[in-house]
N, C-alpha and C positions, 0 to 999 in steps of 0.2 A: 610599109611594104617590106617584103622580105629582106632588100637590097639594102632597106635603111637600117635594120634589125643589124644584118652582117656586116655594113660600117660601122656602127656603132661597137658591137661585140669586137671590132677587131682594132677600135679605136681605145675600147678598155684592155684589151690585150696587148697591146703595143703601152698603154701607160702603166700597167702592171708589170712589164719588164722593166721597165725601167725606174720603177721602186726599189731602193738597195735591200737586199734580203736581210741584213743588220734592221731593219725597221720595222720587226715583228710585235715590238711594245708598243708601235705607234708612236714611235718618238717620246716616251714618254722619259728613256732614262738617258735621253741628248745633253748634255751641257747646253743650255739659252743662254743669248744678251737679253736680261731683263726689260719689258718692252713699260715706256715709261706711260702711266696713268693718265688716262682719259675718261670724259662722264660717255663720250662714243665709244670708244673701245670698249668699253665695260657693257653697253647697250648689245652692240654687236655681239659679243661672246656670248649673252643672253639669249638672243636670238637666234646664234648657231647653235647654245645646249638644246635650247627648246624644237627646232628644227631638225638638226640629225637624231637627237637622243629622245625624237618624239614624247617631249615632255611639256604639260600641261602651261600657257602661259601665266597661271597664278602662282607658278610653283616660285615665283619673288616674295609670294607672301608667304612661304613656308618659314616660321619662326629659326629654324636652325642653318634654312641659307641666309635671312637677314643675322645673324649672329655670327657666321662664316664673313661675311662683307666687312661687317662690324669690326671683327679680330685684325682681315688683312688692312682695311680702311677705316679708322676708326670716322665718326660722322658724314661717312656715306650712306644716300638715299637712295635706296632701290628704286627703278623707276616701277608705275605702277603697270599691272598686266596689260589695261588698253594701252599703253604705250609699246609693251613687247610686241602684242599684237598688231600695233599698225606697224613699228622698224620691220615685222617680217612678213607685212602686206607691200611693202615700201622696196622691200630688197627683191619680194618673186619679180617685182612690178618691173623694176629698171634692172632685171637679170633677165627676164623674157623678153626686152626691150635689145638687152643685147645679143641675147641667143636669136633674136629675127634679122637683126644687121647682119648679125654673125652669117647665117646663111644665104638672106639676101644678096651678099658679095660672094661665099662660095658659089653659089646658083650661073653665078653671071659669063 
């Protein structure tokens, strides 16, 4: 509906103000606390590259990102793409699971 269009536009407009305008890099030149290693963290980041940066779920087998892994992790396993593929069949699954609650109780 229209109504739902203009909450939304006005619900990205209110979280775009309050993005600090210092954050034009995307955060990229922040000082981090180095967040400590996980075989899920590493999954998930995977499936957030391949999800926003709409990139191929084989791209684990691209020779120069297993050699990327390699350098930061030495004897880390990339996992295989049916496995990117299902962590980001797994994540729409129990995100559209929350975005229905989510509204369910808005509704009420």
């Amino acid at each position: 509906t229209s109504e739902g269009t203009h909450n939304l536009n006005n619900g990205i407009k209110r979280c775009k103000s309050l993005v600090s305008k210092d954050d034009d890099d995307g955060g990229v030149n922040k000082k981090r606390t180095p967040t400590a290693y996980t075989p899920a963290h590493h999954r998930a980041l995977i499936a957030l590259r391949c999800a926003v940066s709409k990139r191929p779920f084989n791209m684990v087998k691209d020779r120069h990102y297993i050699a990327e892994v390699e350098l930061l992790r030495p004897g880390m396993v990339v996992p295989h793409p049916s496995i990117v593929s299902s962590d980001i069949c797994n994540i729409y699954t129990q995100s559209a699971e929350y975005v229905k609650s989510y509204f369910e109780v808005r509704g009420r």
